[in-house]
PALOKE-880967 format. One record per residue (C-alpha): residue in one letter; x, y, z. Coordinates in nm, 3 decimals, m for minus. Layout:
! residues N
<A,<X,Y,Z>>;
...
***
This chain:
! residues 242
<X,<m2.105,2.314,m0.985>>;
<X,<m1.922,1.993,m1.078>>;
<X,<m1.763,1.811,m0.795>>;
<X,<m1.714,1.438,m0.921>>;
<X,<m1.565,1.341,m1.283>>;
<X,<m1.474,1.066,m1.485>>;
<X,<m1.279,1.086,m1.724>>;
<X,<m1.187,0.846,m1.983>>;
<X,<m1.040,0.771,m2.336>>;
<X,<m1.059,1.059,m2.586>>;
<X,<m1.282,1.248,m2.285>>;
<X,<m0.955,1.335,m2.108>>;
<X,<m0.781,1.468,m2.446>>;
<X,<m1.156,1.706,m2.457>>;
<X,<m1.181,1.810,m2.110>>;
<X,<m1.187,2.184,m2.017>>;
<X,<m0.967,2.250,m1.685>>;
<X,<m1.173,2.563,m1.651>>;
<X,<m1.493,2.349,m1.538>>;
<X,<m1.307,2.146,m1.322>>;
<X,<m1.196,2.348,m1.097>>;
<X,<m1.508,2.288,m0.839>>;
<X,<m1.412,1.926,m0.826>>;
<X,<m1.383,1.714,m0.503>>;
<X,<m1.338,1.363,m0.648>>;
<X,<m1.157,1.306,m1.028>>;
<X,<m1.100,1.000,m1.163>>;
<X,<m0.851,0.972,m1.504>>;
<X,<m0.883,0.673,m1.692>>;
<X,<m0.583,0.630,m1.952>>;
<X,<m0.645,0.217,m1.975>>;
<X,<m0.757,0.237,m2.406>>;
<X,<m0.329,0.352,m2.462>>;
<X,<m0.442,0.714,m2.534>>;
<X,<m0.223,0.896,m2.261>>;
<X,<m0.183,1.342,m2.221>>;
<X,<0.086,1.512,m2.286>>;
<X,<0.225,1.679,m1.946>>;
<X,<0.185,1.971,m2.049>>;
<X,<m0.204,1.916,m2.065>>;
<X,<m0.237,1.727,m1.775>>;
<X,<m0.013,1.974,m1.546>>;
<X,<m0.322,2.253,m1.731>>;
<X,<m0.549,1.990,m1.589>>;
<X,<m0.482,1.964,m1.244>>;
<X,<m0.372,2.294,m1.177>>;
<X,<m0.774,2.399,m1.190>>;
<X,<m0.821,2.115,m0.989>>;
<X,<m0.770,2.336,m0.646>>;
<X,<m1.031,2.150,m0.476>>;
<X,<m0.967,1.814,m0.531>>;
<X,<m0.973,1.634,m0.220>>;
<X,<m0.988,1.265,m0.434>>;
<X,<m0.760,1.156,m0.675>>;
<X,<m0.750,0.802,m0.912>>;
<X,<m0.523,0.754,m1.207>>;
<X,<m0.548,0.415,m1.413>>;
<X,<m0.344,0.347,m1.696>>;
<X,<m0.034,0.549,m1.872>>;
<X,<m0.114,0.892,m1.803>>;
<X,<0.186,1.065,m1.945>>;
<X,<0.297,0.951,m2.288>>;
<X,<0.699,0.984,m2.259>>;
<X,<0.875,0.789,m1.980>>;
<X,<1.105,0.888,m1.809>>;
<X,<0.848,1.151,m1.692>>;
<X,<0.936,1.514,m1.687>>;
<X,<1.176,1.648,m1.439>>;
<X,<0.974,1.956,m1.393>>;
<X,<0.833,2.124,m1.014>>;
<X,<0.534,1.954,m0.878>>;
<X,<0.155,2.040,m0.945>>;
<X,<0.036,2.158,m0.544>>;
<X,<m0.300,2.043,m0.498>>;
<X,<m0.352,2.205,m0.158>>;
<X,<m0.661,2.020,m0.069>>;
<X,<m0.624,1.592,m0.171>>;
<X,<m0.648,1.384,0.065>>;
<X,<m0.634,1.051,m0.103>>;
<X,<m0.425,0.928,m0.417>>;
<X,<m0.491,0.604,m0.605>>;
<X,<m0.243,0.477,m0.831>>;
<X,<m0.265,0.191,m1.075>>;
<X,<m0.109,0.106,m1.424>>;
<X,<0.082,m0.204,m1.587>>;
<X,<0.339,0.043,m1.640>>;
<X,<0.591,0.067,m1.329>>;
<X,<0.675,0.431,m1.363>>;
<X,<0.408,0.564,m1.356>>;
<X,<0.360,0.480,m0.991>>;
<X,<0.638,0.739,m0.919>>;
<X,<0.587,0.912,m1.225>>;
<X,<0.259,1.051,m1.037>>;
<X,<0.417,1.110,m0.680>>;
<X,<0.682,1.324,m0.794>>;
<X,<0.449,1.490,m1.021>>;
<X,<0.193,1.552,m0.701>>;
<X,<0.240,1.793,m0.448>>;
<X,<m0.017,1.721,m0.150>>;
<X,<0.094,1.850,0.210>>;
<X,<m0.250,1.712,0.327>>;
<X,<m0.249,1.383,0.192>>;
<X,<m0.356,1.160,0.429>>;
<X,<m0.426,0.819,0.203>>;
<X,<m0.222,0.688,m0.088>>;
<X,<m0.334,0.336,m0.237>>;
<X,<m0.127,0.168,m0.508>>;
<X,<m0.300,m0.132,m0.697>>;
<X,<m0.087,m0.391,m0.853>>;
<X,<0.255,m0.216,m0.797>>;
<X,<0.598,m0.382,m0.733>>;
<X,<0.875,m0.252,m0.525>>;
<X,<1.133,m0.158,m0.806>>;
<X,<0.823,0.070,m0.903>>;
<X,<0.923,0.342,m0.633>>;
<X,<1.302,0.304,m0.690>>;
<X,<1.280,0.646,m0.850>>;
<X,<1.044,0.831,m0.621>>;
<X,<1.282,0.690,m0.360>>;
<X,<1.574,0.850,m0.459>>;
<X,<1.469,1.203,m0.478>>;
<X,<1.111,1.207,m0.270>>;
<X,<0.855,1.472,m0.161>>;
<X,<0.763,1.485,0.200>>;
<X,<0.352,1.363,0.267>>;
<X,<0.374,1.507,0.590>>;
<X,<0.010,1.411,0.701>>;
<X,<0.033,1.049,0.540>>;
<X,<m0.146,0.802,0.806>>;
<X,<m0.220,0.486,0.560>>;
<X,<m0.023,0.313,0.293>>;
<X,<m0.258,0.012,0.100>>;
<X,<m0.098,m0.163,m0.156>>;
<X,<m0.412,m0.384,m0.326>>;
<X,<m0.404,m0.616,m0.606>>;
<X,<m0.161,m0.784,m0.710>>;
<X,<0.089,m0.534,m0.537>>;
<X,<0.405,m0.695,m0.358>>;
<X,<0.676,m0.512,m0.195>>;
<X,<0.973,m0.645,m0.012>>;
<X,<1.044,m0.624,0.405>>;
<X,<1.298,m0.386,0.303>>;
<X,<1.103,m0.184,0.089>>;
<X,<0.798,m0.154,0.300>>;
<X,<1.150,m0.016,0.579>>;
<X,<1.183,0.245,0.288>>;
<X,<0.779,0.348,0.332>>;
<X,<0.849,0.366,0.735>>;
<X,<1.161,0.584,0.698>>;
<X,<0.975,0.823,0.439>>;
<X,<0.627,0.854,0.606>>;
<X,<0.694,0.937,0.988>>;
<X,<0.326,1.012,1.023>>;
<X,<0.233,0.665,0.895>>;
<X,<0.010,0.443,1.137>>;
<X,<m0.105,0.181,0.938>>;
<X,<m0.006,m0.001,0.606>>;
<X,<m0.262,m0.235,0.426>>;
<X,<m0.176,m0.527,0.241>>;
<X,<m0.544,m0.654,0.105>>;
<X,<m0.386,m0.944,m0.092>>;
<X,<m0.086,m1.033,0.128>>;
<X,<0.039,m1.401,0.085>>;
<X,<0.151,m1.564,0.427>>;
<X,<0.334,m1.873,0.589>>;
<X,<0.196,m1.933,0.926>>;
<X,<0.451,m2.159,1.069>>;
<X,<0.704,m1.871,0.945>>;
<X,<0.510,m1.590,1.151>>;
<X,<0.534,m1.853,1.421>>;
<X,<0.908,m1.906,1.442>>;
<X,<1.017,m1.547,1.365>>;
<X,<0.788,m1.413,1.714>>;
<X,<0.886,m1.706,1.926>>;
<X,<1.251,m1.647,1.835>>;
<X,<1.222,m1.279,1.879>>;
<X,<0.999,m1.196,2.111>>;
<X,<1.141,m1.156,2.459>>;
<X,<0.895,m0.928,2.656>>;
<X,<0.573,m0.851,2.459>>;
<X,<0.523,m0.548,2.690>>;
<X,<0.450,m0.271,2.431>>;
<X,<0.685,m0.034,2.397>>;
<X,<0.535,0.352,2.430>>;
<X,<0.750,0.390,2.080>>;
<X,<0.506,0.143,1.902>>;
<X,<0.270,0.366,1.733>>;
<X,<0.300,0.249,1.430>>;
<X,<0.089,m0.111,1.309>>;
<X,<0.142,m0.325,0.953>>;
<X,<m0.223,m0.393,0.920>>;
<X,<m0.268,m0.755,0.779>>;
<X,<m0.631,m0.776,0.599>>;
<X,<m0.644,m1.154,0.635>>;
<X,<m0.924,m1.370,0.590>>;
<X,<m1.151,m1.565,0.854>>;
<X,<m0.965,m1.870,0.754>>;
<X,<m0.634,m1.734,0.756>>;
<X,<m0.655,m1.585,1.095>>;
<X,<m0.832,m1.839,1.228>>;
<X,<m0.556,m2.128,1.136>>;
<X,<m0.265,m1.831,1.283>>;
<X,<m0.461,m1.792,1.638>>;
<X,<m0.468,m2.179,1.675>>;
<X,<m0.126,m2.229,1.572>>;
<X,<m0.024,m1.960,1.802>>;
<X,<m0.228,m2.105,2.075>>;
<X,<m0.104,m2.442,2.101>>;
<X,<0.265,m2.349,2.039>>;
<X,<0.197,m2.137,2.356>>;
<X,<0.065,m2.441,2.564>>;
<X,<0.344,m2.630,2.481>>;
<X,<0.656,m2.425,2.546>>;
<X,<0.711,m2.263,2.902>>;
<X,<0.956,m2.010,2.813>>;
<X,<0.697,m1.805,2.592>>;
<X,<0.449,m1.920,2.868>>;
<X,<0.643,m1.719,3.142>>;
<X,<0.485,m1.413,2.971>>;
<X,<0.178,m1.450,3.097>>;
<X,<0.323,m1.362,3.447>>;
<X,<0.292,m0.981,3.324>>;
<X,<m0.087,m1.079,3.332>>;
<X,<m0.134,m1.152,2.974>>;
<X,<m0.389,m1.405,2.827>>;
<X,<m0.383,m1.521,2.482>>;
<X,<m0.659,m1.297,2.401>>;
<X,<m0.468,m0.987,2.475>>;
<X,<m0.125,m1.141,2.324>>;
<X,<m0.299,m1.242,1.989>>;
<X,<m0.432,m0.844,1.974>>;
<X,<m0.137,m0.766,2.038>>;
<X,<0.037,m0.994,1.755>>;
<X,<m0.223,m0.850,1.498>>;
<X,<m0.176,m0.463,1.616>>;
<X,<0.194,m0.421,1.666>>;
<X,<0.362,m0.683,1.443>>;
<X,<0.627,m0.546,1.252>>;
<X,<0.737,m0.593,0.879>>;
<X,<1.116,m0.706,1.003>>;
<X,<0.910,m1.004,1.186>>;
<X,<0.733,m1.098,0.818>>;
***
């Protein structure tokens, strides 16, 4: 039985949903401008009970706004990739998607005006744990509040590609930061995938602003060491601070 498929071009206009419907991991490929109707992708997916992967590049659907009809349950996905140079599709396909078990969504190269939509009326991802946004994705402080609200479940959000100033990290915690005790209400992290050189030139920035000013030094008489406070930074540091 089939469980992975890739399907691109004319192969998605060809496909039979009837010997799909063993499939773990699809991947739909609408990149060469040759998108489904709904109709035929809703036939599609609805076979798809198994799917536990799903990718979608490209315009899927070929009529924006995207139809306003009830969701397509796929009981069993537990990851969703999203990319397209066309912003609604990026809600297009939550609102479309109904996946009580989905656990990882990644959206490549989106914007936060792309979600405005899915915003306004969206479905519950009850299980949700990570949010990535990869490529050349960028979404606001305020938008990434949006993603918190929504998500409750949500522990971690990914930024692969995320631009930084370090002497702006610097002054927003040593402005803010009064007791760096953690809280038992901080279960949730932004994780920040920076690079050796970026991290490195963060820690000694941190380090030697820390030497230098005995206020934020005080804090070390609830037993921290910089060690501990710089896991701490990367672990618990919060979008508002960015």
């Amino acid at each position: 039985m089939l469980k992975v498929a890739r399907l691109h071009g004319f192969a998605l206009h060809f496909s039979r949903p009837v010997f799909l419907s063993g499939l773990t991991c699809l991947k739909l490929d609408c990149t060469g401008n040759l998108p489904l109707r709904y109709i035929d992708l809703k036939a599609l997916l609805t076979e798809c009970y198994s799917l536990e992967y799903f990718s979608i590049r490209g315009e899927i659907v070929d009529a924006p706004p995207w139809p306003d009809y009830a969701p397509i349950l796929l009981p069993k996905l537990l990851s969703l990739h999203v990319f397209s140079l066309y912003g609604q599709v990026y809600s297009g396909v939550l609102l479309i998607v109904d996946s009580p078990l989905l656990q990882s969504l990644d959206l490549e190269d989106a914007h936060d005006s792309d979600l405005d939509t899915f915003f306004r009326t969206p479905h519950e991802l009850p299980s949700l744990r990570s949010f990535s946004l990869s490529g050349t994705s960028y979404f606001t402080p305020s938008k990434l509040n949006r993603v918190y609200a929504l998500f409750p479940s949500l522990n971690e959000i990914s930024l692969p590609d995320f631009v930084f100033n370090p002497p702006a990290i610097l002054k927003a915690v040593s402005e803010s930061m009064q007791d760096l005790r953690p809280y038992a209400t901080s279960q949730r992290t932004l994780g920040l995938m920076l690079n050796p050189t970026q991290r490195s030139s963060l820690k000694h920035m941190l380090e030697g602003r820390l030497e230098n000013d005995a206020d934020i030094l005080e804090l070390f008489g609830y037993g921290w060491t910089f060690t501990n406070f710089f896991d701490w930074l990367q672990n618990f540091v919060t979008d508002e601070i960015l």
